[in-house]
C-alpha positions as CSV (number, residue, x, y, z in Angstrom):
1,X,34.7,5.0,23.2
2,X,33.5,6.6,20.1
3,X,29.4,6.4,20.0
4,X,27.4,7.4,16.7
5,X,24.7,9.2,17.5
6,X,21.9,6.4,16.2
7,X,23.8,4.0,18.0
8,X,23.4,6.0,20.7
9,X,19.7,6.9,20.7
10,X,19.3,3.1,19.9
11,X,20.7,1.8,23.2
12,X,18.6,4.6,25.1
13,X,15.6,2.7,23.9
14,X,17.2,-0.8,24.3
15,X,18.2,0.3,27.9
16,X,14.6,0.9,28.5
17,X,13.0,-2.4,27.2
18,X,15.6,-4.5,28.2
19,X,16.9,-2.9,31.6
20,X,16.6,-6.4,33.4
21,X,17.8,-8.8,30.4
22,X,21.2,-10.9,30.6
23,X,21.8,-10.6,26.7
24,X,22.4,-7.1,26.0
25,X,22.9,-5.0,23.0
26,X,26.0,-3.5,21.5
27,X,25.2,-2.5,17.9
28,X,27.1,-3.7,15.1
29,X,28.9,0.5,14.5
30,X,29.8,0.7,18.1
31,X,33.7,0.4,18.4
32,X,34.6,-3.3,19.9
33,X,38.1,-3.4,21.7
34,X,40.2,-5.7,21.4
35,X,39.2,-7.7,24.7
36,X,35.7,-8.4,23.9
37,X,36.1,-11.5,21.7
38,X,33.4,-11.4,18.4
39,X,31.6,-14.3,17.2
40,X,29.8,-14.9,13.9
41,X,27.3,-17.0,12.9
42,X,24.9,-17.8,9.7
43,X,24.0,-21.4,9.4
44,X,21.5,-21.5,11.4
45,X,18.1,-23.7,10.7
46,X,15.2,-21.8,9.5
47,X,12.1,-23.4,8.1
48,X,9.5,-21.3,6.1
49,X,6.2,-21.5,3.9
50,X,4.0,-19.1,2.5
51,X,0.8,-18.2,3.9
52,X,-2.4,-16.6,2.5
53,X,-3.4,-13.0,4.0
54,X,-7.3,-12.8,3.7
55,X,-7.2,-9.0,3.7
56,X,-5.4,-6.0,4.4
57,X,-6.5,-2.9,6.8
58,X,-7.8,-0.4,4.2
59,X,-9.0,1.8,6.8
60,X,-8.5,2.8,10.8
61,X,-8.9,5.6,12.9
62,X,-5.5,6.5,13.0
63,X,-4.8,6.8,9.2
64,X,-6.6,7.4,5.4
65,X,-5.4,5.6,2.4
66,X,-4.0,8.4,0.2
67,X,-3.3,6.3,-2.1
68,X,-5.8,3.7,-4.2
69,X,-5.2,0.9,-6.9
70,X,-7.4,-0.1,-9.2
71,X,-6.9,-2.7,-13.0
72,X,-6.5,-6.4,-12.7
73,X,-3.2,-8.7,-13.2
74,X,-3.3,-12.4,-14.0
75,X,0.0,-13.3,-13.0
76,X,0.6,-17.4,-13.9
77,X,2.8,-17.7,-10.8
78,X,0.7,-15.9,-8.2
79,X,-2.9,-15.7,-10.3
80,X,-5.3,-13.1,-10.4
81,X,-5.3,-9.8,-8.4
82,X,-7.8,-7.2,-8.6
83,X,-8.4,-3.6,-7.1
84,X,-11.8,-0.9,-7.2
85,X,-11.6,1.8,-5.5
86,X,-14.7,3.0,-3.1
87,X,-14.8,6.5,-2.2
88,X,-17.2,9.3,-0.8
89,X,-18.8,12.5,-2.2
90,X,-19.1,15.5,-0.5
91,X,-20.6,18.8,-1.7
92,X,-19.1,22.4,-0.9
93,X,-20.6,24.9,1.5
94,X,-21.6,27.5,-0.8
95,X,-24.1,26.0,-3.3
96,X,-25.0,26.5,-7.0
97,X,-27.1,28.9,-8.0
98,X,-28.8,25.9,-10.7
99,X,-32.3,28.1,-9.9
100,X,-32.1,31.8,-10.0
101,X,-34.2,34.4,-10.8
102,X,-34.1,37.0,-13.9
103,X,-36.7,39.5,-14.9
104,X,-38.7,38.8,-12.1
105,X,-39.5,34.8,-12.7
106,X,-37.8,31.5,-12.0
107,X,-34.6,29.9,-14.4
108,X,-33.1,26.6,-14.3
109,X,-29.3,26.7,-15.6
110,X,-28.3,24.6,-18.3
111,X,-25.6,21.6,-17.6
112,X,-23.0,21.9,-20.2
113,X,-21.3,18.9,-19.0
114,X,-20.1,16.9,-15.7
115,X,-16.5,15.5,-15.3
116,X,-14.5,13.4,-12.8
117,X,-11.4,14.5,-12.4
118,X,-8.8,12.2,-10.5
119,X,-5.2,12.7,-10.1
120,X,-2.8,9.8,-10.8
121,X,-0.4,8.3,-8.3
122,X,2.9,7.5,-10.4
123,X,3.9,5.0,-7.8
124,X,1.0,2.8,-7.9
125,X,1.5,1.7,-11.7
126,X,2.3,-2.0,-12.0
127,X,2.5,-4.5,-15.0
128,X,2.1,-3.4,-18.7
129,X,2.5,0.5,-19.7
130,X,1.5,-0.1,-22.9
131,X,-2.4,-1.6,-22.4
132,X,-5.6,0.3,-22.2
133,X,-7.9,0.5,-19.5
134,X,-11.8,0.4,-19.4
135,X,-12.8,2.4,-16.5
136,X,-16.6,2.5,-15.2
137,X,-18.2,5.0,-12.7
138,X,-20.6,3.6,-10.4
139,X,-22.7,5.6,-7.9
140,X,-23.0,3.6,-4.1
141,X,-26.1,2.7,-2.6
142,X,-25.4,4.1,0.7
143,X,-22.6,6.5,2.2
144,X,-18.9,5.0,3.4
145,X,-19.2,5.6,7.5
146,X,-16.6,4.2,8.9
147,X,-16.4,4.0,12.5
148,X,-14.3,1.1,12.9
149,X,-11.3,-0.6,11.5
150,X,-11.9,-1.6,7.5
151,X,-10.4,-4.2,5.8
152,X,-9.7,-5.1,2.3
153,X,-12.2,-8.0,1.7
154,X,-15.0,-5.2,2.5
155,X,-17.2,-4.5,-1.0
156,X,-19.4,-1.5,-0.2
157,X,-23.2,-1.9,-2.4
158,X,-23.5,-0.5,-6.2
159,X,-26.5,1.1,-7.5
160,X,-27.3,-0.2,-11.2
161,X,-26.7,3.6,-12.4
162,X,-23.1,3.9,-14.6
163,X,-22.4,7.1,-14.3
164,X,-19.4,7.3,-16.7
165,X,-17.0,5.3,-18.2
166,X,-14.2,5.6,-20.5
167,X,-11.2,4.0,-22.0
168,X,-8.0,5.6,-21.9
169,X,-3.7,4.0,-21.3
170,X,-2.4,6.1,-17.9
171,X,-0.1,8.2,-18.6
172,X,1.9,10.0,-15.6
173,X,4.1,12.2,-17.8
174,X,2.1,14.3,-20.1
175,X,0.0,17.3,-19.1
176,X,-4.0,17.9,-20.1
177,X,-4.9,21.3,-21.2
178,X,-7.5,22.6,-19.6
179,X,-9.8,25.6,-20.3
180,X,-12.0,26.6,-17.3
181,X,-15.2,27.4,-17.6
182,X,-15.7,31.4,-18.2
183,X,-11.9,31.9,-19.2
184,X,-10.2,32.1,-21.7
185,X,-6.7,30.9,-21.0
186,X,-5.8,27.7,-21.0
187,X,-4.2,25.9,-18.0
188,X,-2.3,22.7,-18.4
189,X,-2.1,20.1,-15.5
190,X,0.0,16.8,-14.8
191,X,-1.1,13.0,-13.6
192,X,-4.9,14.1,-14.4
193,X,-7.0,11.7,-15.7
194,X,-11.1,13.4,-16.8
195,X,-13.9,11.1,-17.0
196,X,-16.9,12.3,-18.9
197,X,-20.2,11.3,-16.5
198,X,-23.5,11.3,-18.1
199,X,-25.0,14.9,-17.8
200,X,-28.2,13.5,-16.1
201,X,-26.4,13.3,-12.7
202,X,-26.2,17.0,-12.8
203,X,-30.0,17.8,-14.3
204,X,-31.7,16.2,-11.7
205,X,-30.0,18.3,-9.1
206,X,-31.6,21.3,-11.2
207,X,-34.7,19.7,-11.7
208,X,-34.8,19.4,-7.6
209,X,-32.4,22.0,-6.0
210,X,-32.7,20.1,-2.5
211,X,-30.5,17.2,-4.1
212,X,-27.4,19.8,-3.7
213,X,-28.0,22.1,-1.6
214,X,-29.3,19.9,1.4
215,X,-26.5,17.6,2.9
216,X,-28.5,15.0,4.1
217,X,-30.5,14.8,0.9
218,X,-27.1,15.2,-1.6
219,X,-25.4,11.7,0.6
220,X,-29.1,9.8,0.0
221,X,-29.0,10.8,-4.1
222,X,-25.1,10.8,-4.3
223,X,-23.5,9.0,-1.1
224,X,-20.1,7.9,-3.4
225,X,-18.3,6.1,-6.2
226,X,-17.0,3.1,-7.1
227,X,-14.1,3.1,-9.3
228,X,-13.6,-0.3,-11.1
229,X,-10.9,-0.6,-13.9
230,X,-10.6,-3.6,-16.5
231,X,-7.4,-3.7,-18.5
232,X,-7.0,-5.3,-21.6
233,X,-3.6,-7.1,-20.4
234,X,-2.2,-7.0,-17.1
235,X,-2.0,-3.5,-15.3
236,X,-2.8,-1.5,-12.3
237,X,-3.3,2.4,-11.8
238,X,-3.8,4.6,-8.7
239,X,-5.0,7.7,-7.6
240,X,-3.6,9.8,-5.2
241,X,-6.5,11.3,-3.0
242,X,-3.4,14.2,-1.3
243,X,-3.5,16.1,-4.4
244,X,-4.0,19.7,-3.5
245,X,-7.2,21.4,-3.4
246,X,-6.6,24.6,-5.2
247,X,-5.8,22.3,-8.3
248,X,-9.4,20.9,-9.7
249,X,-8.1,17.5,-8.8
250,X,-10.4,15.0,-7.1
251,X,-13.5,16.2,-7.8
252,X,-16.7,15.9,-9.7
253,X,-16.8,19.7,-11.8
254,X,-20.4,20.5,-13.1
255,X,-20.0,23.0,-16.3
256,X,-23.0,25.1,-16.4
257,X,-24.5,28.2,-18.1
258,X,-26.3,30.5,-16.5
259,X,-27.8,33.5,-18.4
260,X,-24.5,34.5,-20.3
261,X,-22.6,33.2,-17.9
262,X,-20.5,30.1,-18.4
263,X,-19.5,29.1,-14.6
264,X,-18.6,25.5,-12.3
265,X,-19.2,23.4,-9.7
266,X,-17.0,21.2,-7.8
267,X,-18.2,18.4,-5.9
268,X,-15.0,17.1,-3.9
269,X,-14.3,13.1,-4.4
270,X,-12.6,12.5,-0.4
271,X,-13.7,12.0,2.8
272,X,-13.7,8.1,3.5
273,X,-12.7,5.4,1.2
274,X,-11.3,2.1,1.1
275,X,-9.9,-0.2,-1.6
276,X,-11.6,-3.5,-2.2
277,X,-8.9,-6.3,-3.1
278,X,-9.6,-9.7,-4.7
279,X,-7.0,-12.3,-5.1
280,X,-8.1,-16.0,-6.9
281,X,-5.1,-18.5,-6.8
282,X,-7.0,-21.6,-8.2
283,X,-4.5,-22.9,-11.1
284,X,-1.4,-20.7,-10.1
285,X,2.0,-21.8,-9.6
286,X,1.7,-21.0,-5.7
287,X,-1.1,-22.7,-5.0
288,X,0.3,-26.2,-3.8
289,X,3.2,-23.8,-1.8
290,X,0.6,-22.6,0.8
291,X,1.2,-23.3,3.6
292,X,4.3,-26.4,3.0
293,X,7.6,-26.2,4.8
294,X,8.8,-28.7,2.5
295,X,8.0,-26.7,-0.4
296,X,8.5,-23.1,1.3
297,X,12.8,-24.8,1.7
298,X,13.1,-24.3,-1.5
299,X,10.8,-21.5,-3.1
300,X,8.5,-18.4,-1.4
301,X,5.9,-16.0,-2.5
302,X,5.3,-12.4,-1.3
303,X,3.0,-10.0,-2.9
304,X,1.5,-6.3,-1.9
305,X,-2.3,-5.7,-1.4
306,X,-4.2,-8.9,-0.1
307,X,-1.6,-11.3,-1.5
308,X,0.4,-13.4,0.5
309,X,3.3,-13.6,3.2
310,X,6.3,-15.5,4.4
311,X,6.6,-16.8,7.7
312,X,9.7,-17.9,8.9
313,X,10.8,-20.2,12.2
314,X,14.7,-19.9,13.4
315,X,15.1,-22.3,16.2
316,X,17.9,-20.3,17.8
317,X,16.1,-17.2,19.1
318,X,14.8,-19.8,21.7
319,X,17.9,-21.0,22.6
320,X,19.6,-20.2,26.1
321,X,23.2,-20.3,24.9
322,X,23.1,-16.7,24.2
323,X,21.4,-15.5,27.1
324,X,25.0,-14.5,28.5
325,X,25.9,-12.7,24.8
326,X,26.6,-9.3,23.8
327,X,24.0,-9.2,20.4
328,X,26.3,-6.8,18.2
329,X,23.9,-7.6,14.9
330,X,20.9,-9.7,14.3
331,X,19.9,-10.1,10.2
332,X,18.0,-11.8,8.0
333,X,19.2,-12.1,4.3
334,X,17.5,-13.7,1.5
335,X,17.7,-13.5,-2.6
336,X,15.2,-12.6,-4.8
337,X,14.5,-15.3,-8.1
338,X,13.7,-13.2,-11.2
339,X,11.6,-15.4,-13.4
340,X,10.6,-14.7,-17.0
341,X,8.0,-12.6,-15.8
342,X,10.0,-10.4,-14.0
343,X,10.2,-7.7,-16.9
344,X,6.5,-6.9,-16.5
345,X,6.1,-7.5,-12.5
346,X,8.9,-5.8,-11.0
347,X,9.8,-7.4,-7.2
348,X,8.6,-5.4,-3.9
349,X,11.2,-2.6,-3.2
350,X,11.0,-2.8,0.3
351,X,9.6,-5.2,3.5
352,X,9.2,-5.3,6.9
353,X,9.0,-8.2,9.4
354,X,6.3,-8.9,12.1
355,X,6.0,-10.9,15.1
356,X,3.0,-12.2,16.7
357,X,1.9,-10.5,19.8
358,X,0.1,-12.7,23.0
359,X,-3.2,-12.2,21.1
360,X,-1.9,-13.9,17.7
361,X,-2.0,-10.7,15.7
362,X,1.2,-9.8,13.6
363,X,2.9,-6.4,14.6
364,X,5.7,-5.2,13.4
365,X,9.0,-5.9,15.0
366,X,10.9,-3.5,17.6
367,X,13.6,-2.8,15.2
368,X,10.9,-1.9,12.5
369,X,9.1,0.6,14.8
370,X,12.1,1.7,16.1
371,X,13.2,2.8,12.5
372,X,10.5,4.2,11.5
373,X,9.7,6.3,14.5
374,X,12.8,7.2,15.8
375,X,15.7,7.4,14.1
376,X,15.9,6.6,10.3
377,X,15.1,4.0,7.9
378,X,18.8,2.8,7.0
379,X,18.8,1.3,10.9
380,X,16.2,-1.6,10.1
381,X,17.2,-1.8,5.8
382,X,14.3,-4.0,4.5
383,X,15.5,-2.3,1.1
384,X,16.0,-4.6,-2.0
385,X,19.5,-4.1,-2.9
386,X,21.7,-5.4,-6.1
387,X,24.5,-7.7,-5.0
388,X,27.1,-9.4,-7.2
389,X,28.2,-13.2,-6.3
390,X,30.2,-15.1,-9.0
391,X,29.8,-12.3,-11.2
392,X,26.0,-12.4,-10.8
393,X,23.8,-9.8,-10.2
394,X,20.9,-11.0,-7.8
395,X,18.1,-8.7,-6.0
396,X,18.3,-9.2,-2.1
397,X,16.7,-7.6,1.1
398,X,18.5,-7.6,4.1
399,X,16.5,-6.9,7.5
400,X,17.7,-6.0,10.6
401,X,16.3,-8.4,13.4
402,X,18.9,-7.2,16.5
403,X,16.0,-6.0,19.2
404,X,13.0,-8.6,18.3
405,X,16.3,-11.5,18.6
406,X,17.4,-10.1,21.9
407,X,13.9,-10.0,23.3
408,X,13.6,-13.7,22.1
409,X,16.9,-14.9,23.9
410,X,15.2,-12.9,27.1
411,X,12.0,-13.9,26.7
412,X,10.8,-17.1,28.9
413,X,8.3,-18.2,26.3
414,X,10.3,-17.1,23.0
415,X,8.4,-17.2,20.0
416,X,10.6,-18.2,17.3
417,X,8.5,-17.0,14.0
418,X,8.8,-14.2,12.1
419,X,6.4,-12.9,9.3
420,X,8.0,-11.2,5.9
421,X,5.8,-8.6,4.2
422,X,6.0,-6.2,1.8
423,X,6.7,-2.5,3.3
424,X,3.0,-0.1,2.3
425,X,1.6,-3.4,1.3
426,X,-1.7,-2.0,1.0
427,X,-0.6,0.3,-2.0
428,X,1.9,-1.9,-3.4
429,X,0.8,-4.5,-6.0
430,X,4.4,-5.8,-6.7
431,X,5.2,-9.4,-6.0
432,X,8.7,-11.1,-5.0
433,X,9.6,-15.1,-5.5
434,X,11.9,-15.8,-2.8
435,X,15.0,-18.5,-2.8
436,X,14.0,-20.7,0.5
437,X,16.5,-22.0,3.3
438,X,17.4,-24.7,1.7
439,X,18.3,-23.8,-1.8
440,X,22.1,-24.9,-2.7
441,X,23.1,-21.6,-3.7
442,X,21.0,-18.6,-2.7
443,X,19.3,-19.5,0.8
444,X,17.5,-18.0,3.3
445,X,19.7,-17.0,6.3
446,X,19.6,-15.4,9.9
447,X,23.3,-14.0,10.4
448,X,24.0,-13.1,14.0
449,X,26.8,-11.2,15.5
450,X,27.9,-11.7,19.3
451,X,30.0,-11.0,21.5
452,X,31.7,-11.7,25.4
């Protein structure tokens, strides 16, 4: 019997968790003789609705957000979604020289200027290119310390003091030249946005030299930013905290002169950081769909960041019949509607499912861990994908369900609900309007594959 190699690692792994189980998996590319007779089945009942998510992790021990969103979208079907970004400061190990001494007595240097620079994240744009942003610069009241799990609903303290702020329409493709300070050639650099911040946040630290060159005293003065942008139209922009070091990404840079001298000073924008999310759905569209089966049959919302969910409930993964089944291919397939709005808020291009464990927290499915940690994506889909039907071209997401089912037709207290979400939904603003179950031409369906 010929064996792909996925299939093959897959079964390892099934053999493992489900070594005692009746219903067993075969794996839709395994070869099937002709003596196992194959069954197929996709009208099953499935009710849904969609549910609000408070908040999102922003923040654990195990991971950093790379990535953060800031700009504001008021969307008429899902309503308003905002993003700042919260980030710390940290100063360098070898400190300016902003006192020195010439001719035997003591100079201060002079602060030519200070500048944030941040490097864009392409792939956190959503809504209107074409709109301007009015970014503001905000220093914290107290440094980020996270020593536990953070969550999106968390908005650290502001100090009155606006450090910056300018107004500017992203732009990922073009280049900024750039002339450091004390040469002469000019260097040009992509997905950079430079803020201007008021040259005071740098004279003080010459004023008092402790302010920078004393750790303790710097995180008091300067513990961290808060980035918050307000677009005139509907838009959201990211930064993307990986950007390498060498490059003068990421960073507050304090342009100096000292003596002749024209030199700089980088104070690095990392270390913890979190995105605070805000979602308002008084007067949407969704609003009355919360939480309604009745309404979820026909019609369900999913958005990235702190926006809602789907959760589903298939009847048949608690049903005995197919204890004593070969499961060859468990799937969930469902269409995406593309409303008028769809030219400016493009649909989620990927999602994951979740069950709920004995606690009542929603982790991802076996197939969905197993994809992404063992073997490759393609195994568990999620993808949204083009299909043609009546010479149509919808959006739809397929997502493999084959382990969590079999563990459900195992299980002695199955639980039959599964939770949609968008894939990275924590850096993902997109938002997808999904036909329900019960829709006459586009529904919702689980489509299982057996065998005996």
């Amino acid at each position: 019997m010929k064996i792909l190699f996925k299939s093959l690692i897959t079964l390892v792994v099934f053999a493992i968790i489900f070594s005692c189980s009746k219903s067993t998996f075969v794996g839709s590319d395994l070869f099937v003789p002709e003596s196992i007779e194959l069954f197929f089945k996709d009208d099953f009942e499935i009710t849904a609705k969609t549910i609000k998510t408070d908040s999102v992790v922003t923040f654990d021990l195990l991971s950093y957000m790379s990535s953060l969103i800031c700009g504001k979208i008021e969307d008429p079907v899902f309503g308003t979604s905002e993003a700042e970004i919260y980030i710390d400061l940290h100063v360098a190990s070898d400190y300016p020289p902003f006192n020195y001494i010439e001719s035997g007595s003591v100079k201060e240097v002079i602060i030519d200027s200070v500048v944030l620079v941040l490097g864009y994240d392409p792939a956190t744009f959503y809504g209107d290119s074409t709109v301007s942003h009015d970014v503001e610069v905000s220093l914290l009241q107290r440094e980020l310390i996270f020593k536990d799990t953070v969550y999106s609903n968390f908005s650290p303290a502001v100090t009155s003091t606006i450090l910056g702020r300018k107004t500017f329409v992203p732009n990922y493709s073009d280049s900024i030249k750039v002339v450091e300070a004390g040469d002469t050639t000019t260097t040009a650099y992509s997905q950079m946005l430079r803020i201007r911040l008021d040259n005071s946040f740098a004279e003080a630290m010459v004023a008092d030299t402790s302010l920078i060159n004393t750790d303790t005293k710097f995180v008091k003065y300067a513990p961290g930013l808060r980035i918050k942008s307000t677009p005139n139209g509907n838009s959201f922009w990211g930064i993307d905290t990986g950007k390498t070091a060498t490059a003068p990404y990421n960073s507050i840079i304090i342009y100096y002169t000292k003596g002749l001298e024209k030199l700089s000073y980088r104070i690095f924008v990392d270390g913890e950081r979190t995105n605070y999310f805000k979602n308002d759905y008084v007067s949407s569209q969704i609003e009355p769909f919360f939480g309604s089966e009745e309404k979820g049959d026909s019609l369900l919302f999913m958005q990235g960041m702190a926006g809602p969910d789907i959760e589903i409930n298939i009847p048949a993964l608690a049903d005995p019949f197919y204890n004593d089944f070969l499961i060859n291919k468990a799937e969930l397939e469902f269409f995406v509607l593309e409303d008028e709005n769809s030219s400016l808020f493009d649909p989620l291009e990927s999602v994951v499912l979740y069950r709920y464990d004995s606690f009542g927290k929603a982790i991802v499915t076996e197939d969905v861990y197993i994809a992404f940690s063992v073997l490759q994506d393609e195994s568990f889909d999620g993808l949204l994908k083009n299909r043609i039907i009546d010479g149509k071209t919808l959006k739809k997401y397929s997502a493999v369900m084959s382990v969590h089912a079999l563990r459900m037709f195992n299980s002695a207290n199955p639980d039959t609900r599964v939770v949609i979400s968008a894939r990275n939904k924590k850096i993902r603003p997109n938002r997808s309007i999904i036909y329900g179950p019960g829709h006459s031409k586009y529904p919702m369906k689980f489509k299982l594959t057996y065998s005996k």
